[in-house]
Every structure is written in structure tokens, then in C-alpha cells.
Kinemage of the C-alpha trace (Angstrom):
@kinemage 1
@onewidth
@group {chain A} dominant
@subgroup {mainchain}
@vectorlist {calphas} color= white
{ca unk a 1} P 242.806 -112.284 -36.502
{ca unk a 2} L 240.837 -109.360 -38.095
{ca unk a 3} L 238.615 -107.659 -35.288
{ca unk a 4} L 234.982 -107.610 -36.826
{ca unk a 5} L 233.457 -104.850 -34.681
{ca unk a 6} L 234.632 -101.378 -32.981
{ca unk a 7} L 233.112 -100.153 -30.080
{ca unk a 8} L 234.189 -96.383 -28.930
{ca unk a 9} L 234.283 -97.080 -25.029
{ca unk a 10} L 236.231 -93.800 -24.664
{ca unk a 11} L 233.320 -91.796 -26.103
{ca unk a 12} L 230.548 -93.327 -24.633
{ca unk a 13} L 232.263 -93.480 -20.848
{ca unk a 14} L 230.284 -90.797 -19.137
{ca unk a 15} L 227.249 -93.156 -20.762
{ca unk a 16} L 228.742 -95.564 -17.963
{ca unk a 17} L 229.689 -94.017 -15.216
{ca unk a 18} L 225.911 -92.715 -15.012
{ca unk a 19} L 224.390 -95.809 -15.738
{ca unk a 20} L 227.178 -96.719 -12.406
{ca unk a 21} L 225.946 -94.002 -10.471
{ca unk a 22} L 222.087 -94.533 -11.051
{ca unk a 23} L 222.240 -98.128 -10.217
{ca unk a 24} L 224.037 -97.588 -6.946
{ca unk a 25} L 221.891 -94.841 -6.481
{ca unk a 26} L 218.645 -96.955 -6.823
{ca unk a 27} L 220.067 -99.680 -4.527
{ca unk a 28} L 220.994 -97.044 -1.505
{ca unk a 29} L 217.448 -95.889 -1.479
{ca unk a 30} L 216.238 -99.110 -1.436
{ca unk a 31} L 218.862 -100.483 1.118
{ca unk a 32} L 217.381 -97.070 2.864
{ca unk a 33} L 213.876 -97.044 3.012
{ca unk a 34} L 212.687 -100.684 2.220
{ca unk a 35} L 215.360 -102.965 3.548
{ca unk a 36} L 218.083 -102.630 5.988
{ca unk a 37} L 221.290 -104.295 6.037
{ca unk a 38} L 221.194 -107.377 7.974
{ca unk a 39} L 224.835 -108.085 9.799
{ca unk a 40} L 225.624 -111.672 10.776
{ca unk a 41} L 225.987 -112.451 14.968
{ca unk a 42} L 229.515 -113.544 13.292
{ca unk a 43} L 230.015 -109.549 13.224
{ca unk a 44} L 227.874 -108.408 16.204
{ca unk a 45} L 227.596 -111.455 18.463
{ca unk a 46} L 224.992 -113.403 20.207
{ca unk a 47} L 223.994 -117.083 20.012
{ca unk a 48} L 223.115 -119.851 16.499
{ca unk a 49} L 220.942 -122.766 17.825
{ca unk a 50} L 220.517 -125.481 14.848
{ca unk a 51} L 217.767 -127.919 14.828
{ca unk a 52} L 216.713 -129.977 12.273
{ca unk a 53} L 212.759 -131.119 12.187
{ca unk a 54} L 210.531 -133.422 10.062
{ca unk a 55} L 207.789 -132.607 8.210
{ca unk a 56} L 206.402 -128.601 7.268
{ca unk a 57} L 206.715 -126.188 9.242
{ca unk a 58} L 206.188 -121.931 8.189
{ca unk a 59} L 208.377 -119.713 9.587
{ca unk a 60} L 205.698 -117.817 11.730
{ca unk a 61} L 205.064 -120.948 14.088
{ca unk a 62} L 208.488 -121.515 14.313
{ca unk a 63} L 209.115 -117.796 15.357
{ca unk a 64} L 205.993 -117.467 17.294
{ca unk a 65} L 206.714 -120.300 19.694
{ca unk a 66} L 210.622 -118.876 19.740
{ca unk a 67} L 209.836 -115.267 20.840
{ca unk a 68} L 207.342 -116.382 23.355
{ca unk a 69} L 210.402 -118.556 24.901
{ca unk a 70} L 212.915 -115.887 25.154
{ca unk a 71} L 212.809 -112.103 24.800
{ca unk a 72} L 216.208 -111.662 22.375
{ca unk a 73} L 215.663 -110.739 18.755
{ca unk a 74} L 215.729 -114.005 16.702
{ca unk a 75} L 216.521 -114.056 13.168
{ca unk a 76} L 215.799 -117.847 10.827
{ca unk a 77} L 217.823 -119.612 8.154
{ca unk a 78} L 216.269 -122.685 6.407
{ca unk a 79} L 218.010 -125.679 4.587
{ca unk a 80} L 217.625 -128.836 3.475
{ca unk a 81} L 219.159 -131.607 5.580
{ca unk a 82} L 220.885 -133.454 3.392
{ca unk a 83} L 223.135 -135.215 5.528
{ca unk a 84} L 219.984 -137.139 5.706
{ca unk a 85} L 218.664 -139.569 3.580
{ca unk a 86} L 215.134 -139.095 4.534
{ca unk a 87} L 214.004 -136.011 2.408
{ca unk a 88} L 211.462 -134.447 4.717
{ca unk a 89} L 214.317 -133.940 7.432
{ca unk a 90} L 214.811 -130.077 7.244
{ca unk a 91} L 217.115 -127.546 9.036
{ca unk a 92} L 216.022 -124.484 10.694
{ca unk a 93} L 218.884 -121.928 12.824
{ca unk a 94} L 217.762 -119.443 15.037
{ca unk a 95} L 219.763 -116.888 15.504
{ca unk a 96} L 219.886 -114.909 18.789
{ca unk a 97} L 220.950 -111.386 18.280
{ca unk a 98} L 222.901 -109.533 20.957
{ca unk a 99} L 226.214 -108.430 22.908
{ca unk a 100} L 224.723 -111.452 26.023
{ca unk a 101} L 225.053 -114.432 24.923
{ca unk a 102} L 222.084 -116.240 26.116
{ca unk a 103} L 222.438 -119.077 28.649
{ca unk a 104} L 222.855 -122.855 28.796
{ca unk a 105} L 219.296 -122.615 30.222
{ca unk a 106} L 217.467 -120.191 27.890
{ca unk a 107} L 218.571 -122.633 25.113
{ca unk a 108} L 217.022 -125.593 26.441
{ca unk a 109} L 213.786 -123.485 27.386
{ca unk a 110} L 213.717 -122.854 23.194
{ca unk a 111} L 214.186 -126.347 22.972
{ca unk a 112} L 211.374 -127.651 24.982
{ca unk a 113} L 209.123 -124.956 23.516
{ca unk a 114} L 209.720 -126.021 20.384
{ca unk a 115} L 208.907 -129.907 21.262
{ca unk a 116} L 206.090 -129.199 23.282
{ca unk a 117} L 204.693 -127.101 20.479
{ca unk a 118} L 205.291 -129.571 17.591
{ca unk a 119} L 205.636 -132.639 19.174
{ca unk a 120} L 205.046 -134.712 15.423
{ca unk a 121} L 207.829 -132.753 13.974
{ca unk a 122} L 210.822 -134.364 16.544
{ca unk a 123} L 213.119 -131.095 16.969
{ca unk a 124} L 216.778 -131.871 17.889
{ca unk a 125} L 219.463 -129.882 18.587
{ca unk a 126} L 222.123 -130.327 15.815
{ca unk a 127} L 224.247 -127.216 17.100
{ca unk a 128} L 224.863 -124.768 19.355
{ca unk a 129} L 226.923 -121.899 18.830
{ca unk a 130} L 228.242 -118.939 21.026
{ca unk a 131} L 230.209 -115.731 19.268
{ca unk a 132} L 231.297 -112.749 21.322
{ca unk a 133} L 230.548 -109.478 20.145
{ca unk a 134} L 234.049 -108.366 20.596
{ca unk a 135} L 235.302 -111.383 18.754
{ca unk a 136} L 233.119 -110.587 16.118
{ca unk a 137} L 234.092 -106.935 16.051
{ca unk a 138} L 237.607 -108.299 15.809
{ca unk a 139} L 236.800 -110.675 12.953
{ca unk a 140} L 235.342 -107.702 11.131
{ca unk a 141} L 238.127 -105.328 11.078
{ca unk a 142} L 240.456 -108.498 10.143
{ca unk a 143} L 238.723 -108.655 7.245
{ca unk a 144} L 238.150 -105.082 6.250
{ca unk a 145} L 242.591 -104.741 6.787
{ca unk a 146} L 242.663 -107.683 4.232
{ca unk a 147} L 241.175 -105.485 1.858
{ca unk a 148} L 242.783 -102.877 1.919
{ca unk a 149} L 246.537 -104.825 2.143
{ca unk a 150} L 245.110 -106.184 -0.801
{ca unk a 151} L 243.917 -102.918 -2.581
{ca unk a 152} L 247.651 -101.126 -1.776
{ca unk a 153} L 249.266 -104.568 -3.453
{ca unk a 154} L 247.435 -104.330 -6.353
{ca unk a 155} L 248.519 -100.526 -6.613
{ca unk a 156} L 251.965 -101.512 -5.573
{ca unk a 157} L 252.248 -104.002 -8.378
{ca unk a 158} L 250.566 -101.931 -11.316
{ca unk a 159} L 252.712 -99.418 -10.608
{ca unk a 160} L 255.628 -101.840 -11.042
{ca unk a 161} L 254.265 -103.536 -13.789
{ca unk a 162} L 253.256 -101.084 -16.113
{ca unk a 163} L 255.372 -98.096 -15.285
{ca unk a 164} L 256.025 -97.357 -19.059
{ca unk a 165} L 252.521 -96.029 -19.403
{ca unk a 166} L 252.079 -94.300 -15.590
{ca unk a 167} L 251.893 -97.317 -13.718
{ca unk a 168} L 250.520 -95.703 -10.497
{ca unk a 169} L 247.936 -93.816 -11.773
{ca unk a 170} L 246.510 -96.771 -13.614
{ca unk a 171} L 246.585 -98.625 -10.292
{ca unk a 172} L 244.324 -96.350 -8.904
{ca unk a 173} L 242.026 -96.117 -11.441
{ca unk a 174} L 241.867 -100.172 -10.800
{ca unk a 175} L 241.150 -99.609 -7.118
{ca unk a 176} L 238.608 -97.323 -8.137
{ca unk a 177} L 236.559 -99.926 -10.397
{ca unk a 178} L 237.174 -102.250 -7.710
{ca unk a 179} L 235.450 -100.266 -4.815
{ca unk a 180} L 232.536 -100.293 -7.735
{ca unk a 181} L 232.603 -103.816 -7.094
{ca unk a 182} L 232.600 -103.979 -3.576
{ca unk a 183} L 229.771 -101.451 -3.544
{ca unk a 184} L 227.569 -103.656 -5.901
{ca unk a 185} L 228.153 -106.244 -4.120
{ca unk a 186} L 226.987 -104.819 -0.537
{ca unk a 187} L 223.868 -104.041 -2.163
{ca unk a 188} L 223.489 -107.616 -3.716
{ca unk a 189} L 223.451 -108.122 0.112
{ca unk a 190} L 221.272 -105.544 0.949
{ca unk a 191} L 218.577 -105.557 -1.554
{ca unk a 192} L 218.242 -109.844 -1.060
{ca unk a 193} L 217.887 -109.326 2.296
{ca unk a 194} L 221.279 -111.494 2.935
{ca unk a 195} L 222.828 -111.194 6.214
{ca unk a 196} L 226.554 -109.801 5.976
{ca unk a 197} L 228.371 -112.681 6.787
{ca unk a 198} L 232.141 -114.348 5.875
{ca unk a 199} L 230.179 -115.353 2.718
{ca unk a 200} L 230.504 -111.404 2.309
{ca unk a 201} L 233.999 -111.510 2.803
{ca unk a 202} L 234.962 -114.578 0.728
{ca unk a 203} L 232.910 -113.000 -2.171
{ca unk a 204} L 234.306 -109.577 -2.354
{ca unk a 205} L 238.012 -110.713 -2.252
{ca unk a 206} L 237.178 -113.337 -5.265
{ca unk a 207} L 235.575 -110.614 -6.961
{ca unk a 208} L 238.260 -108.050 -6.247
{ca unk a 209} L 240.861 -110.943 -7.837
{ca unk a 210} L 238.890 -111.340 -10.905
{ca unk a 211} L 238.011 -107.852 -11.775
{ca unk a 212} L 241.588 -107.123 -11.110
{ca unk a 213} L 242.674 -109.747 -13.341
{ca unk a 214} L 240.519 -108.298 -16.324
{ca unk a 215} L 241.647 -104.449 -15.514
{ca unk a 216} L 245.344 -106.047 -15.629
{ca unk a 217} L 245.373 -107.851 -19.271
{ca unk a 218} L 243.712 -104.438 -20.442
{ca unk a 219} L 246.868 -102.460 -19.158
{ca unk a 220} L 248.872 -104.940 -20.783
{ca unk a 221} L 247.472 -104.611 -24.300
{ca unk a 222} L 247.515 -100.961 -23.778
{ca unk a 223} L 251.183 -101.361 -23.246
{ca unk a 224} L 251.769 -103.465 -26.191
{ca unk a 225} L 249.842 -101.170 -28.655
{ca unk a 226} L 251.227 -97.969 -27.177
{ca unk a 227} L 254.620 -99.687 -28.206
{ca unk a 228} L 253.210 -101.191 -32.260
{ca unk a 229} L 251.109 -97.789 -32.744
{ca unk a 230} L 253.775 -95.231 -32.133
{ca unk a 231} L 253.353 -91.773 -30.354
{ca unk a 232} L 251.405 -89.926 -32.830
{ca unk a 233} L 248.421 -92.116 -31.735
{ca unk a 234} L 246.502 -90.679 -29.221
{ca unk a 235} L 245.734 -92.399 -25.337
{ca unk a 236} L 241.968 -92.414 -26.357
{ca unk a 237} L 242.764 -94.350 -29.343
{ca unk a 238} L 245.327 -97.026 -27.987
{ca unk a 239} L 242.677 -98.184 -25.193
{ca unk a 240} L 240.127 -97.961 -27.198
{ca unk a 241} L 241.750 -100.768 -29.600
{ca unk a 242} L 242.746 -102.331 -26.636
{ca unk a 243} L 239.791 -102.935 -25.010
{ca unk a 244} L 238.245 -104.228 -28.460
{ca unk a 245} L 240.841 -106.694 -28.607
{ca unk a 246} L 240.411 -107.956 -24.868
{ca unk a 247} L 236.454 -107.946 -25.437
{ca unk a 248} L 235.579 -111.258 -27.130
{ca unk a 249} L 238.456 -113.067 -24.275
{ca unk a 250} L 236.522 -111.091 -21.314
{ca unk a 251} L 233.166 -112.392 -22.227
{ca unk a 252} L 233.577 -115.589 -23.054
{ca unk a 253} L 235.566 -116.107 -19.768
{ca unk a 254} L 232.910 -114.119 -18.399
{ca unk a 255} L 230.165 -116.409 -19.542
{ca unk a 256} L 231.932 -119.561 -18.603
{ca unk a 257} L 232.391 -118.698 -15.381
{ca unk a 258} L 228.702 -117.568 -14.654
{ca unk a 259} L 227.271 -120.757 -15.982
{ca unk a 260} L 229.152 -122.877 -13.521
{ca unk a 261} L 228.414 -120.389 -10.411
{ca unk a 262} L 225.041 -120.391 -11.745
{ca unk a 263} L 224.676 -123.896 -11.885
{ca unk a 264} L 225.435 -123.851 -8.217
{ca unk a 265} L 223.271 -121.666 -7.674
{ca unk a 266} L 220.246 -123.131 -9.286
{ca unk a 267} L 220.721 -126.453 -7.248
{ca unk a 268} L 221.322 -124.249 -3.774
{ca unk a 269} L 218.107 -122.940 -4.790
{ca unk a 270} L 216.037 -126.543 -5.210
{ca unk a 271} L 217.438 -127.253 -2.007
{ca unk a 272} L 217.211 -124.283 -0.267
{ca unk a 273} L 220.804 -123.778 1.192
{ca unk a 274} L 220.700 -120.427 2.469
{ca unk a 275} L 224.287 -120.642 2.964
{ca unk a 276} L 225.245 -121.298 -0.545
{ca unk a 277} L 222.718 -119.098 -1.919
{ca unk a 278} L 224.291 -115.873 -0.320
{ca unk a 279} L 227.255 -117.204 -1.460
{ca unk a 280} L 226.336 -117.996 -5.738
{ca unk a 281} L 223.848 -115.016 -6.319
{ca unk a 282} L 226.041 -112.268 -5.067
{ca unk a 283} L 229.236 -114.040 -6.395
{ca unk a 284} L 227.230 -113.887 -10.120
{ca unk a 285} L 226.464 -110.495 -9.979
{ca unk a 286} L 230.079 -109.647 -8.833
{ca unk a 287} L 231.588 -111.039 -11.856
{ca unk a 288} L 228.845 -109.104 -14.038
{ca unk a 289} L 230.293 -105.862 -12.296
{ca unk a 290} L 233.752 -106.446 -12.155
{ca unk a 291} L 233.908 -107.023 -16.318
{ca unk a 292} L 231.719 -104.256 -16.443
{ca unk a 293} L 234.210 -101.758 -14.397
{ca unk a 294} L 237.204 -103.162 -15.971
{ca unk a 295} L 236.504 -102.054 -19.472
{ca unk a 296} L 234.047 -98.886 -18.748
{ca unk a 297} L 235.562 -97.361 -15.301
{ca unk a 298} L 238.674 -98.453 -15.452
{ca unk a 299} L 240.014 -97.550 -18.631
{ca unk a 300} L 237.886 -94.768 -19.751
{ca unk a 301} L 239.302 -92.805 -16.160
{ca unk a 302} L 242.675 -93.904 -16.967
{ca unk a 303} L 242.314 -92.271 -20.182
{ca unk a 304} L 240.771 -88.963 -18.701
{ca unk a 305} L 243.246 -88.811 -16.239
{ca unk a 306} L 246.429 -89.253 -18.747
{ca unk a 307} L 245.019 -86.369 -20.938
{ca unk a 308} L 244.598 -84.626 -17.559
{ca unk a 309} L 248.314 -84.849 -16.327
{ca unk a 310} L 249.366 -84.573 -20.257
{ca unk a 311} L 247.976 -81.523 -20.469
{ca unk a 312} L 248.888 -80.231 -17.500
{ca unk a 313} L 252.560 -81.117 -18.338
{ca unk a 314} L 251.739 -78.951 -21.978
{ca unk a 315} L 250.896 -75.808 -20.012
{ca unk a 316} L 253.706 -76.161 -17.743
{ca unk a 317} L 256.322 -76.694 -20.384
{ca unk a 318} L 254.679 -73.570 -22.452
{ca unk a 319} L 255.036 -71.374 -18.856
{ca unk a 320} L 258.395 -72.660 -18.824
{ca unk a 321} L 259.643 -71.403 -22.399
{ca unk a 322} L 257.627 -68.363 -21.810
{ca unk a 323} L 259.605 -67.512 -18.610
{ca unk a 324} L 262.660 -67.999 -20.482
{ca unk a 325} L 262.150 -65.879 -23.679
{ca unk a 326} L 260.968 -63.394 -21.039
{ca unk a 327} L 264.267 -63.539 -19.273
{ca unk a 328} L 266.605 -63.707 -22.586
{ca unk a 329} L 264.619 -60.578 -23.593
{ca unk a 330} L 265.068 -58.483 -20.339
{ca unk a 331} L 268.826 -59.264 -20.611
{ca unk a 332} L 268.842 -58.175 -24.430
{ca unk a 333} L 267.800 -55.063 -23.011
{ca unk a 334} L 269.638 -54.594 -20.083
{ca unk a 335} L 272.684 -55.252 -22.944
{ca unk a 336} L 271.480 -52.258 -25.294
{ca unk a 337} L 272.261 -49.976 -22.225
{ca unk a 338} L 275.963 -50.755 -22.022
{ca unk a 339} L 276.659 -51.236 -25.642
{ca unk a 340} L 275.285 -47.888 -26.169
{ca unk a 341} L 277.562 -46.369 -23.190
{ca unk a 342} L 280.747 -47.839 -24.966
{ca unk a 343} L 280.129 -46.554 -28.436
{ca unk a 344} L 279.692 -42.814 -26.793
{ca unk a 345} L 283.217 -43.450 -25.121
{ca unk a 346} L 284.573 -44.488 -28.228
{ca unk a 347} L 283.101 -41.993 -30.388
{ca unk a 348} L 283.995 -39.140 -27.800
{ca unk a 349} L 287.793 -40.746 -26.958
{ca unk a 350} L 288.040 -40.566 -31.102
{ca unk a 351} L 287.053 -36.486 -30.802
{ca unk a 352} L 290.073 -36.137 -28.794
{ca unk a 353} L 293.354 -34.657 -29.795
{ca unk a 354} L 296.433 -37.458 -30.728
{ca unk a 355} L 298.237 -39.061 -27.991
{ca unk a 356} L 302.177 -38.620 -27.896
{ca unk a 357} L 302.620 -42.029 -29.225
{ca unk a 358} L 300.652 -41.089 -32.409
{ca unk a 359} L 302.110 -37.917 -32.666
{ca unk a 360} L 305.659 -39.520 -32.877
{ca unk a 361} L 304.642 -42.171 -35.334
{ca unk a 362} L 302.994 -39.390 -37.756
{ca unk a 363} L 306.589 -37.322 -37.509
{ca unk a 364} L 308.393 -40.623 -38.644
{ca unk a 365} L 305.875 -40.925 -41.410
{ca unk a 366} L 307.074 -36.965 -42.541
{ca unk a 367} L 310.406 -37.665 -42.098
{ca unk a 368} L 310.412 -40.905 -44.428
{ca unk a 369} L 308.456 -38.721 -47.138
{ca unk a 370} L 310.937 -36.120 -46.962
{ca unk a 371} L 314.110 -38.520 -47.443
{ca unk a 372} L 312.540 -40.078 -50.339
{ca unk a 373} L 312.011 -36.717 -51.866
{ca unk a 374} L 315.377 -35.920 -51.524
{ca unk a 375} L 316.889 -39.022 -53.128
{ca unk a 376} L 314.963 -38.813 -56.075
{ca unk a 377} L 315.104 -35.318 -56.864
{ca unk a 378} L 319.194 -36.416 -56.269
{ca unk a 379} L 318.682 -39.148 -58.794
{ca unk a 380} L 317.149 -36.529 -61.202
{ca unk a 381} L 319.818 -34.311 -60.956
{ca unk a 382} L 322.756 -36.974 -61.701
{ca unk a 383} L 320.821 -38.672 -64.561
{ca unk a 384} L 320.799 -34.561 -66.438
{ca unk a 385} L 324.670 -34.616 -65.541
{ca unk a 386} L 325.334 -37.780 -67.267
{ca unk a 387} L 323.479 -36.554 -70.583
{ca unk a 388} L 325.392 -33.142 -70.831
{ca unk a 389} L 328.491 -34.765 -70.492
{ca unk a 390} L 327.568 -37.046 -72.790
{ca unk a 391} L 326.504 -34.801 -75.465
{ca unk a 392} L 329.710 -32.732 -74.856
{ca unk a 393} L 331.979 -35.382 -75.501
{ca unk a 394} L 329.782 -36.240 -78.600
{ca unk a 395} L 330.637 -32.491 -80.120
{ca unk a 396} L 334.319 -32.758 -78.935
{ca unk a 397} L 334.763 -35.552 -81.659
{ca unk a 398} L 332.761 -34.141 -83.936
């Protein structure tokens, strides 16, 4: 299939990480100054009364007739009662803040307040809930050691996995996109004014397996194209085709995905299910961030981090050959030295006068010459003899 566009995500990453930064900039100021986290009695403790009602009520009568009944901090969820089939039956849950649980009879003091107040409206205690602070403390940290097992797995794994193209340091780089997640989605909490609840929880470990999921089939069409496009291409290059090839498969998952959590969402919203609500919206705008951080924090700080240790790696390698011609030329000259002490030795031992040895061999040499004279001058001397007699015995007969 021929890929129809190109987008440079390498080029354009510090484009992203700012637009990152600003956003979770933007939301801390807000979270800051304008609203403050709320954190579920699940985490801190204290009491969740449930009634449901008929008719309309606002939430400033039902809070005004609360407070005056007890002096704890009360917090309201509405819902829709649709266990019911009459559809003016509502749900209201007030929440009772605090390490002191409050009593049996503090909650039925509420109660009666309530009736005697709205008497029309029939209020009726649906549930009554107690939660220790140190229970919920305990519940807390539970959750927080979940996600970080669950962060050191994923590292555990990529490093496994893709090991071929520095499987460790591309698991981090994952964890890294995925605390992006978890940060947008606190401040989905925050800025909505949603108490941190186990909706909380449940949300950022789905989000944390999806973005995950993404960062993974990324890393393993890096793999495959670091293997097809050989090592002359460069890292920059090989993600960048990578993530151009996962791009059309990552949104249209995307989108599928956040139409059916939206249509949740939209009929949580009709029927004002507070529960469900702080459950859809932030799990929407999870998704949105971890596809976002999977192919623009992820990958783009894998790739800065490869030419990092890469070059790194280059410089040490260059120190290393440096600190070896360095060492092959010290010993060149500690050679020159001794080479030139042996030639003065030689050249002074050859200055010398002869040994015995050579004197001997040069007599022998005389010696020879001299006998060789002597037989030839011998030879001479019989060859004239044999030509005088000759030509005397020649005359004779003449």
C-alpha cells in the first residue's frame, strides 16, 4: 500500500513537547488558583448517605437544610434513579467529609431534617456508607503500587522485546509518555471539578494499557524497518517512516474507540450519572493523550536519546584510537633510543682491531694464495722443459 502523505514528527518534536508543557502548564494554574482537587472519602474517609427524592429539588436547599443538621463538611452527587420506573424519582448522596465517621444518630438527624424540610418530596434512605480514613489511605497506596508494578513491567518487557534496537531505553521513553497521560488525566479531574475516586484509578490503568499498546506497535515497525532499510539510514529517518505507517491504524482505532466511550458519555450526561460521567469524559480525553504521546513523546525522545548515546559511543571510540596511536607512538620513540645505542656498538666493535679467530682465517687465506703460486709457476716451468727437449730431438734428426 503506497503511503499518500509524510509527516516529519522528528523535526517538528520540540513543536510537541511545548504544546505538552503549555497545556499542563495551563491546567496546574488552574487546578491552583480556581479549582482544587477534590479527593473522594474513598481516599480520606468519612461517611456517603444516599437518598433518593421525588420531584425538584436545587442543590442549595438540599445543602442548606444538611449543614444546619450537622457541622461536618458535606459534599453532593446527583443521579437519576433509574432503578425506578417513575422518572421524577432522583438520587442525591451526601457525602460527609472527615477522619470521624459520623454516628448512627447524626444520620438519622440528616434524615429527619431533610423530611421535615421537604415533606412533598418523600426522602428515603437508599444507603448508608462508612469508610475509615486509614482504610482509605490504604486503598490509595494499593493503587498508586499497581502503577508503578505496572510501569516497571512495561519497562521489563520492552526491554525484552525489542532489545535489537535498545530495548530499555525505549521502555523508558514509554513510561515517560505514559506519566504524560496520567498527568492529563489528573487534571481532567481537576479542572471538571471530579472528585478523585476508583473511577480515577480504573481510568488511568486503561489509559496506561492503551497508550502503551500504541507506543509498542511503533517500536515494532521501527524494528522491522531498521531491519528492510539497512544501517546507512539514519534513527530519525526509520521512526519517522514508522510512525507514518502506524498513523492511519492509530487513528482510526483512535476514533472508534472515542465514539463508543462518547456515546456513553452523552447518555450519562441526559441522565445525569455522576458516576459514569467521571468515568467517560476523563476516559475520552485519556485516549486523545495517550495517541498523542505515543507518536510525539515517545518516539521523537527515543530518537534524541539514541543519537545521544550514539554519539557518545563516537567520541568514546575516537578517545579510544587516539589513546592508542598515542601509545604506539611513545613506544616508536622509546625504540629509536635503543636502536641508535646498538648501531654505535656495532659501528665502534667494527673500529676495533681483528680477533684471533679472524686473524687465523686471513693467514689460511695467504697460505692457500701462496701454494697456488707455487704450482703454477711449477707448471710453467715443466711445460718450457718439454718444448726444449722437444725441439732438441727435432735437430738431432735433422
Amino acid at each position: 500500500m503506497r503511503q499518500k502523505f509524510h509527516i516529519d514528527f522528528i523535526k517538528n518534536s520540540k513543536i510537541y513537547f511545548c504544546i505538552s508543557i503549555l497545556l499542563m502548564l495551563a491546567a496546574l494554574i488552574v487546578n491552583i488558583f480556581v479549582i482544587p482537587t477534590r479527593v473522594d472519602i474513598q481516599f480520606t474517609g468519612g461517611t456517603i448517605i444516599k437518598y433518593s427524592y421525588s420531584g425538584k429539588l436545587t442543590e442549595k436547599q438540599i445543602s442548606d437544610v444538611a449543614q444546619k443538621a450537622t457541622k461536618d463538611t458535606i459534599t453532593f452527587t446527583y443521579a437519576e434513579n433509574l432503578a425506578s420506573s417513575d422518572s421524577n424519582s432522583h438520587l442525591v448522596s451526601l457525602q460527609f467529609m472527615g477522619n470521624k465517621a459520623i454516628t448512627v444518630d447524626e444520620q438519622d438527624e440528616v434524615t429527619k431534617a431533610l423530611t421535615d424540610a421537604f415533606p412533598k418530596n418523600t426522602f428515603k434512605v437508599e444507603q448508608s456508607t462508612v469508610v475509615d480514613a486509614s482504610k482509605g489511605a490504604n486503598f490509595f497506596f494499593k493503587c498508586l503500587a499497581a502503577v508503578i508494578l505496572a510501569a516497571v513491567l512495561i519497562i521489563a518487557y520492552i526491554g525484552i522485546r525489542f532489545k535489537k534496537i535498545g530495548g530499555v531505553s525505549a521502555g523508558v521513553m514509554a513510561i515517560v509518555a505514559l506519566v504524560h497521560d496520567l498527568i492529563i488525566v489528573y487534571f481532567t479531574f481537576a479542572v471538571f471539578n471530579m472528585s478523585l475516586n476508583d473511577n480515577f484509578i480504573a481510568v488511568v490503568l486503561m489509559v496506561l494499557g492503551y497508550s502503551v499498546n500504541d507506543t509498542i506497535v511503533i517500536y515494532d515497525r521501527i524494528r522491522e524497518n531498521r531491519r528492510k532499510m539497512g544501517p546507512k539510514a539514519t534513527t530519525a529517518e526509520v521512526t519517522n517512516a514508522s510512525i507514518n505507517q502506524c498513523f492511519p491504524r492509530t487513528i482510526a482505532t483512535s476514533i472508534t474507540t472515542l465514539a463508543a466511550i462518547g456515546s456513553v458519555l452523552v447518555v450519562s450526561l441526559i441522565y445525569n450519572i455522576d458516576s459514569i460521567i467521571s468515568f467517560a469524559l476523563p476516559m475520552m480525553i485519556g485516549l486523545v493523550s495517550g495517541c498523542y504521546s505515543s507518536i510525539c513523546i515517545a518516539a521523537p525522545l527515543w530518537v534524541m536519546w539514541k543519537n545521544h548515546s550514539d554519539k557518545k559511543k563516537a567520541e568514546k571510540n575516537k578517545k579510544e584510537k587516539e589513546a592508542k596511536s598515542e601509545k604506539k607512538a611513545k613506544k616508536k620513540s622509546a625504540k629509536k633510543p635503543a636502536e641508535n645505542a646498538v648501531t654505535k656498538k656495532e659501528t665502534k666493535s667494527s673500529k676495533k682491531k681483528p680477533e684471533p679467530e679472524v686473524q687465523e682465517e686471513e693467514e689460511e687465506e695467504e697460505e692457500e694464495e701462496e701454494t697456488e703460486e707455487t704450482e703454477e709457476t711449477e707448471e710453467t716451468e715443466t711445460a718450457e722443459e718439454e718444448k726444449n727437449s722437444e725441439e732438441t730431438a727435432a735437430e738431432t734428426e735433422d
